[in-house]
N, C-alpha and C positions, 0 to 999 in steps of 0.2 A: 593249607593256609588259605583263608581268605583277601581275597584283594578290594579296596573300596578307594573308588577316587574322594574328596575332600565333600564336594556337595553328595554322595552317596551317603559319606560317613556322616555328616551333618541330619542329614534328613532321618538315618536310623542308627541314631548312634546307640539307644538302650537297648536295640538287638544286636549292633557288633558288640559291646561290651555288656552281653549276656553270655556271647559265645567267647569271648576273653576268660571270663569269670569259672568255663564249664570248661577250660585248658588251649582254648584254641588263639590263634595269632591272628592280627589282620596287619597286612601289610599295606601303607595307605600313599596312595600315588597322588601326585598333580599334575593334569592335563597325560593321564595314562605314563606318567616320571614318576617310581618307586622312589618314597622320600622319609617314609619312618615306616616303623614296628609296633606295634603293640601287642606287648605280651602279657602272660600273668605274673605277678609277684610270685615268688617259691617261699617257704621259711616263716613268712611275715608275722606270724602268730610271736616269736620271740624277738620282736623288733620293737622299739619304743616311736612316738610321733618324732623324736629327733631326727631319728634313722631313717626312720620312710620318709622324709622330707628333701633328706641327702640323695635317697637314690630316684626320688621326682623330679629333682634339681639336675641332678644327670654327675651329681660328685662323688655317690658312693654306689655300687654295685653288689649285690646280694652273692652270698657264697651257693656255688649251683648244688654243694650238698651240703647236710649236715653233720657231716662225718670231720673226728675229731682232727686233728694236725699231726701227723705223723712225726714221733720224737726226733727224728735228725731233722725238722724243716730251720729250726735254725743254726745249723751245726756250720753253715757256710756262710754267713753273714759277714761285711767287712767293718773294722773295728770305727766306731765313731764316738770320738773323745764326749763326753756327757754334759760338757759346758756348750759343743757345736751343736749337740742335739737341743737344746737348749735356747740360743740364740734361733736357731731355725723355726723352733713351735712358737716363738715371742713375734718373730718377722711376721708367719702367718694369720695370725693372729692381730696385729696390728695393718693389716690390708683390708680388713673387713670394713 
């Protein structure tokens, strides 16, 4: 992994994010303080501009494979009445 302080990253940023691009990570510091990441997107090809907007935003996270759901993943889920699910997706939705 690569490390670039802020004015590094600035001055070459279309050669850290060529080496982004070819799988690699730049880890970017301030004042030599490790303070983000930059990595590649995995998947993105089956993502719509909704979805990658989500996960630019930092609200939704890419699945690290693309391997189906194993049939018991919901076999332990705890029961939630369809009216609660309900007022919950309304709430959210009304904060925006």
């Amino acid at each position: 992994m690569k490390t670039a302080n802020i004015a590094e990253l600035k001055n070459a940023l279309s050669a850290y994010l060529a080496e982004v691009k070819r799988g690699g990570q730049i880890l970017v510091s301030d004042r030599n303080v490790p303070f983000a990441k930059i990595v590649p997107l995995n998947y993105t090809d089956d993502y719509d501009a909704e979805e990658m907007e989500l996960v630019a935003k930092g609200l939704m996270t890419l699945p690290e494979t693309d391997e189906p759901l194993p049939d018991d993943f919901f076999d332990d889920l705890p029961y939630v009445p369809g009216n609660r699910a309900i007022e919950v997706v309304v709430e959210e939705r009304n904060e925006d």
